[in-house]
N, C-alpha and C positions, 0 to 999 in steps of 0.2 A: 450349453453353447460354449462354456467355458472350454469344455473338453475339444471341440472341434479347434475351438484358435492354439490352445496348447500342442495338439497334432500337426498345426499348421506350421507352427513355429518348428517345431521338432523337425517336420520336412524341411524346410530352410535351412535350419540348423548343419542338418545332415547333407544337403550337397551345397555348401558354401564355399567350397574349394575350387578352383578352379569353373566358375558357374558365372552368370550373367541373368540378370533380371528384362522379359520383356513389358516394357513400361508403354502405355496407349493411351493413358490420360483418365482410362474408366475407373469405377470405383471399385471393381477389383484390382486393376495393377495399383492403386492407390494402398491396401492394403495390402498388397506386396510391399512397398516402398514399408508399412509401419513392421513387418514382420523382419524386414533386410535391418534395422535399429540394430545399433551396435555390431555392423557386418562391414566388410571390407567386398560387398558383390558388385559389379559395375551392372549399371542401369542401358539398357540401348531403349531406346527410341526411332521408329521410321519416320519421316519426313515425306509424306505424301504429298504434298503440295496443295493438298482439299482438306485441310484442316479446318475448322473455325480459330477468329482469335483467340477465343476462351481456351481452345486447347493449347496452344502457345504459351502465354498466359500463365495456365496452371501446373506446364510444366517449367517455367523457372520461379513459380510459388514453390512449388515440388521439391524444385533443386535445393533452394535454401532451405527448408523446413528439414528435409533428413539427409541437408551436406554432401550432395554429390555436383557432379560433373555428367551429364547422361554423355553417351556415345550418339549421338546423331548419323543415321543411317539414311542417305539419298541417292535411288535409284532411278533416273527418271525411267530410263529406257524401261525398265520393270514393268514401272507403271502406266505409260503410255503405250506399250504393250498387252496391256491385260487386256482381259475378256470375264474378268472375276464379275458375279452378279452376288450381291448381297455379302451380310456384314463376314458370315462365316465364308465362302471363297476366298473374299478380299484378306480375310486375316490368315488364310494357311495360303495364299499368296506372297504377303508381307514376310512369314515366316520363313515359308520352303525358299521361295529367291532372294531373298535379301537378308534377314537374320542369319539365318543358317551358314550359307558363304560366310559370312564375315566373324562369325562364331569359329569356323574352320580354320581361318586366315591364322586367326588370334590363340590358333590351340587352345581354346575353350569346350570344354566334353560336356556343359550341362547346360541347360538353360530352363528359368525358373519362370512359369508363364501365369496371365492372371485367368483364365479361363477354368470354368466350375466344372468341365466334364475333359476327361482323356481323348486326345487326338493320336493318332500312327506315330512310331516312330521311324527313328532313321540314323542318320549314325553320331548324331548327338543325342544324350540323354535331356530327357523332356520330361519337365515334372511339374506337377499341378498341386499345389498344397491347399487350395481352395475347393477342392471336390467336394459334393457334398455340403454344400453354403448355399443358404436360399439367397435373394434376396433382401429380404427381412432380416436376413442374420449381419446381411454385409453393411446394412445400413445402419444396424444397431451398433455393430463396433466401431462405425465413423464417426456415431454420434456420441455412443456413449467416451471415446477416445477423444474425441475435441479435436478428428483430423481432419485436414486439409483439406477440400477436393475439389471438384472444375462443375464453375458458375452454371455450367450447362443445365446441371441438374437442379439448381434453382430457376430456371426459366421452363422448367416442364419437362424437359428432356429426359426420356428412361433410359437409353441407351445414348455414349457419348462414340467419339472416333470422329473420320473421316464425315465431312458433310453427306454423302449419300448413302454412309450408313448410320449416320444419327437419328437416334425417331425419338419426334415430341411425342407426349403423352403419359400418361404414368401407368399403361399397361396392367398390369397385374396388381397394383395400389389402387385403381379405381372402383373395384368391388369390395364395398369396405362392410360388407359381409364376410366376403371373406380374408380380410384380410383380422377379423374380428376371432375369426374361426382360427388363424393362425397365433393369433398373439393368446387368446385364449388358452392353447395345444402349448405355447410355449410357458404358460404359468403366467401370465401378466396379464390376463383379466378374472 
């Protein structure tokens, strides 16, 4: 597992330049924020309007624990516009109209996202240092790291964001069969 955070860093590492972190409050871009330590990358954030306050909240916990200033992105029109159904539209939503303009505006060529699998590009680079991360593994370096991350997921919540794509439940932690079979695979039982 080591070797996966070491590669992760290494991606960071390597487009830190002229790059931008997109920060959602979930507990991957949470471990994006502990990867950007010791970086000089700005943080953006969109402003939905359908946030819970826990996301609010956690992200000026956020601000102070690794020293930034996020960029605050507010589109209403965007959003009142949309027709996005579920969490994955809503977010290449978020991105394609709203990040990316303003990624452009800012002559920013990278942007560093917290999502575990490769989306299309376009004419900014897009880069995912968390591919290849279970679950299991993202939890394990919150906890074993002593970081930060948004109350939601002590209140049952598996996925955090926008209220109508946050889902209570702990999904895939509740088959603690196999969740038995994975900690097992990874040497800890």
């Amino acid at each position: 597992m080591r070797e996966k955070w070491n590669r992760a860093l290494e991606i960071v590492r390597n487009n830190s330049v002229n790059s931008a972190i997109f920060f959602t409050g979930d507990k991957e871009s949470t471990l994006l924020l502990e990867l950007r330590k010791g970086l000089d990358i700005p943080v953006i954030f969109v402003d939905t309007g359908f946030y819970p306050e826990e996301i609010y909240s956690y992200l000026g916990v956020a601000e102070k624990h690794w020293e930034f200033k996020a960029t605050v992105l507010i589109d209403k029109k965007v959003i009142e516009n949309s027709s996005a159904k579920g969490k994955e539209e809503c977010y290449n939503l978020l991105v394609n109209e709203i990040v990316m303009p303003s990624l452009l505006d800012k002559r920013i060529d990278t942007l560093i996202e917290p999502l575990r699998e490769s989306k299309s590009s376009g004419e900014i680079k897009r880069v995912f240092p968390l591919i290849g991360f279970t679950d299991l593994e993202v939890w394990r370096f919150i906890r074993e790291g002593n970081i930060p991350y948004c109350d939601l997921y002590n209140k049952g919540f598996r996925d955090v964001g926008c209220e109508p794509c946050s889902t209570a439940g702990r999904g895939e932690d509740t088959d603690q069969e196999e969740v038995k079979r994975r900690l097992k695979a990874l040497g800890y039982l």
